[in-house]
N, C-alpha and C positions, 0 to 999 in steps of 0.2 A: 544859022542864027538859032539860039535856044529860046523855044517855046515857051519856056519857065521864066525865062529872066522877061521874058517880054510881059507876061501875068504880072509878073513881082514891080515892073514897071508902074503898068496900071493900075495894081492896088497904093504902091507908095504917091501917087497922082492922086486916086482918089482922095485917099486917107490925108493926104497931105503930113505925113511922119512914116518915118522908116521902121521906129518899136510897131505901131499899130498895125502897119502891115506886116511884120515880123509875126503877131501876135493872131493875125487870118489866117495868115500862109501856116502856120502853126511851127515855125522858124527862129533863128537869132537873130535878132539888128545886125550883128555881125553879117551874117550870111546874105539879109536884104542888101547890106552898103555893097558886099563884094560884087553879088550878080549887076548892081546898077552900074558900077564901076568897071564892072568886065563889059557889060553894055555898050557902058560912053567907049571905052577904047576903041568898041570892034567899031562902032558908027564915026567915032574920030570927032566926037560933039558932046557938050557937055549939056546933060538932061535936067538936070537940076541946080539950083543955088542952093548951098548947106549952109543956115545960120547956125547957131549954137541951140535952138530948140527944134528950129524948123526948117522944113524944105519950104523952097519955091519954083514950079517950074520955070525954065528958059526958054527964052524964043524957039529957040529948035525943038525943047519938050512939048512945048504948044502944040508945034508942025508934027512930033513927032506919036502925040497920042492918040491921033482918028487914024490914023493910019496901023497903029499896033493895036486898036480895039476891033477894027475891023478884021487884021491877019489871024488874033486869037479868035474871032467870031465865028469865022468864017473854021477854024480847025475845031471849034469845038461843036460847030454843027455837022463837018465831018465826022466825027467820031460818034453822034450820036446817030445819025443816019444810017452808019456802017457796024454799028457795033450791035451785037444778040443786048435784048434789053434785062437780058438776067444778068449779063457781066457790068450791067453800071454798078457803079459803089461811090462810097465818101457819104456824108455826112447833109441832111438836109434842115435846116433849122425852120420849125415852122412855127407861126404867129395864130393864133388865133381868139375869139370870143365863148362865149360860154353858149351862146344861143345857136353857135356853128356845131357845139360840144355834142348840146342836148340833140343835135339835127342828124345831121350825115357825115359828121365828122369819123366816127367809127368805119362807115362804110368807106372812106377814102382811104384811110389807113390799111386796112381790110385788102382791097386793092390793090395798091401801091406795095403792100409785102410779095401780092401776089405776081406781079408784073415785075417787080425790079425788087428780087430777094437782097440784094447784097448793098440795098440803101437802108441807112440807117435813120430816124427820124428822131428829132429832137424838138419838142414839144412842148411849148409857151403859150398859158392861158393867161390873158390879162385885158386890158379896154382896150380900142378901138385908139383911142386919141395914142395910149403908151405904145402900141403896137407898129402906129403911122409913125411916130420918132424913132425906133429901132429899124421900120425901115428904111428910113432915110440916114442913119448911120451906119449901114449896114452887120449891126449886132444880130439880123436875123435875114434870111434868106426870103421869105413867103410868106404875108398874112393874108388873113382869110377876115375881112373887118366890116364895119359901115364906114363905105369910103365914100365919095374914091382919096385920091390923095394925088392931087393936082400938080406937080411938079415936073422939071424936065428931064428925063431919062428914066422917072417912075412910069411902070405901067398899070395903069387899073384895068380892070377888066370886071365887069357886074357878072355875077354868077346866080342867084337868084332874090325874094324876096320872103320875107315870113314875114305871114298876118298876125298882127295883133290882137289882143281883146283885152274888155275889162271883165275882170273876175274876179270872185268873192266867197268864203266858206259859202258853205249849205248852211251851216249853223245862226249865219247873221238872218236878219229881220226885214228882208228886203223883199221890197209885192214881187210877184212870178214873172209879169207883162207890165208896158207901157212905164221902165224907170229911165228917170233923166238922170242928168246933172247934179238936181236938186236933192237929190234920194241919197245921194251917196255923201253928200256935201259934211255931216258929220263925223266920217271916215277918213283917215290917211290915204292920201293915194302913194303905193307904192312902184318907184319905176326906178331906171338906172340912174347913174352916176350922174351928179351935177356939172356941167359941161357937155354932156354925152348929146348926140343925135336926137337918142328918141326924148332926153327931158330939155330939151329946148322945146319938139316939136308937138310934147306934151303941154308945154307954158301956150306955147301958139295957141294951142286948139282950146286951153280954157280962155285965153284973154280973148279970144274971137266969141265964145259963147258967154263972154261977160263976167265970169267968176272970177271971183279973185281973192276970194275964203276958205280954198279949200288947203289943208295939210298935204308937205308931199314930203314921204318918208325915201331915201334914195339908198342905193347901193348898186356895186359892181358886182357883187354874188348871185345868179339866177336862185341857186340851190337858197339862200338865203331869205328871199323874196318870195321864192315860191310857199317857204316854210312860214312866215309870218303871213301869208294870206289863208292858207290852211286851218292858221290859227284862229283866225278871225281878227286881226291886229288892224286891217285894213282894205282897200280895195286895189288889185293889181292893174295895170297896164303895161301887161306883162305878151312876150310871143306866144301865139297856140301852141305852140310844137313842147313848149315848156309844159303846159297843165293840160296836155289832153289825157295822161296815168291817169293823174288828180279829177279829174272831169268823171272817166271814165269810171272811178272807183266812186264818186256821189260826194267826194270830201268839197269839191268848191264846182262852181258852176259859171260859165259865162253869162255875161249880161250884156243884154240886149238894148245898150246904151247910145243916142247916136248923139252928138258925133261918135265915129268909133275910133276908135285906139288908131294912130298911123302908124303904117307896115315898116317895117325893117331892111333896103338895102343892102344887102353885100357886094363885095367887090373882091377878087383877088389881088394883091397888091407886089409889087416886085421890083428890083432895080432891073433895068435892062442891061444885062453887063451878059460880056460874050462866055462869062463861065459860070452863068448862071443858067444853065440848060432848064436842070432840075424843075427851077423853078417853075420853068414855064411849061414841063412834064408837068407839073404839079397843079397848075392853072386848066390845063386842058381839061386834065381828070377830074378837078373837080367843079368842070360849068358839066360835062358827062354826066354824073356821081348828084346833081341839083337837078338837071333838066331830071334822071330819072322818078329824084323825089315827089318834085311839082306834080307828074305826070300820075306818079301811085294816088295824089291825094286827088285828085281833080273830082274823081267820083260822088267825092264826099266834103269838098269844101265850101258848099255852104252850110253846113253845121257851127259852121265858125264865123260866118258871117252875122254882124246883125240883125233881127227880125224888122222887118221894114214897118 
């Protein structure tokens, strides 16, 4: 039985269309109907109902798909077990945040050439919520997001967290010691995207501390956010990892504001599909690639902490 046609199976099952997996496999519809065809013959059972737009599996398709995710699973963890990890190749599409961008996403990459030269990476910066919808369509093989992403056959996997803080030019008019709430309350707050994690969790933390005056400037751009607080446009609630240059060079400063900023979740995120090795090479390496960041700052992170 061909290996191939059993894949081409499972993607036209997933996908539910024969173009769209024509379109992974990076193939003709032609070619997806023939192997399915060659398929049905050699099993003497027919895998699908063909309408005029759509497929639909059949009884037997039902019976006959844990059974072919499991055969392809099982060979494609053979091959990775057996095989020198310089000879992987193909193609791995990855998801990711800006705040993964600014972090250790370099160092993953960095890595990953070095461990497996002949994988090629393709590379998608965008939000968290756009990210979890391309994985669940599988338009992308691996994000790196604030998840998780709660679904049946997705796997999340938390890889680390990034501390928040509020922060604010040098140049603004703000006392050194002892600012609340109130100090800032004539300022923009700037943080991400409306929908996002951290500005729900941001609404939280004023509606619990009573305010409900304050300006909130948002965006999906870290680079963007960080540049208008620079400015003096506003007060961030932004990750450390973002403005520690900025900190470092005297252009803006944390504040020592409590409540403080809530931390940032990541998660690796993936379908669980037996030809998606990569992916899960890709997860490993980067809970490795986070435990050793956490570990470099430990030294030094209460600097980033609010002063009590």
């Amino acid at each position: 039985m061909n290996l191939r046609f059993l894949e081409t199976f499972l993607w036209a099952a997933r996908l539910g269309s024969f173009s769209r997996a024509a379109e992974k496999l990076n193939t003709t519809q032609a070619a997806i109907s023939n192997r399915i065809a060659t398929l049905e013959q050699e099993l003497g059972v027919r895998l699908f109902d063909r309408e005029s737009r759509h497929i639909r599996l059949t009884p037997h398709g039902h019976r006959a798909l844990a059974q072919a995710d499991q055969i392809v699973r099982l060979a494609n963890d053979f091959r990775e077990a057996m095989s020198d990890p310089a000879a992987l190749g193909g193609t791995v599409r990855i998801g990711t945040v800006d705040t993964v961008v600014y972090g250790w996403l370099p160092e993953l990459i960095q890595r990953m050439q070095a461990r497996y030269p002949s994988v090629e990476l393709d590379l998608n910066v965008d939000t968290s919520v756009r990210l979890a919808q391309k994985i669940r369509d599988g338009s992308i093989d691996i994000a790196i997001i604030m998840g998780p992403v709660l679904e049946p056959d997705i796997r999340s996997v938390e890889v680390c967290t990034f501390e928040s803080c509020w922060v604010a030019s040098t140049r603004l008019d703000l006392p050194e010691t002892d600012i609340s709430l109130s100090d800032i309350a004539g300022y923009p707050l700037l943080t991400f995207s409306k929908g996002s994690q951290p500005h729900k969790a941001l609404l939280d933390l004023l509606a619990d501390a009573g305010v409900d005056d304050i300006r909130i400037y948002n965006s999906n751009s870290l680079a963007i956010m960080s540049r208008l607080v620079s400015s003096g446009v506003g007060i961030g609630a932004l990750p450390v990892v973002l403005v520690e240059d900025l900190v470092a060079a005297g252009i803006v400063r944390m504040l020592p504001i409590k409540p403080a900023v809530p931390s940032l979740t990541f998660h690796t995120v993936y379908q669980e599909r037996p030809d998606n090795a990569l992916a899960r090479v890709i997860a490993e390496l980067a809970a490795e690639i986070a435990a050793e960041a956490i570990a470099c700052r430990m030294p030094h992170k209460k600097a980033f902490e609010p002063a009590s």
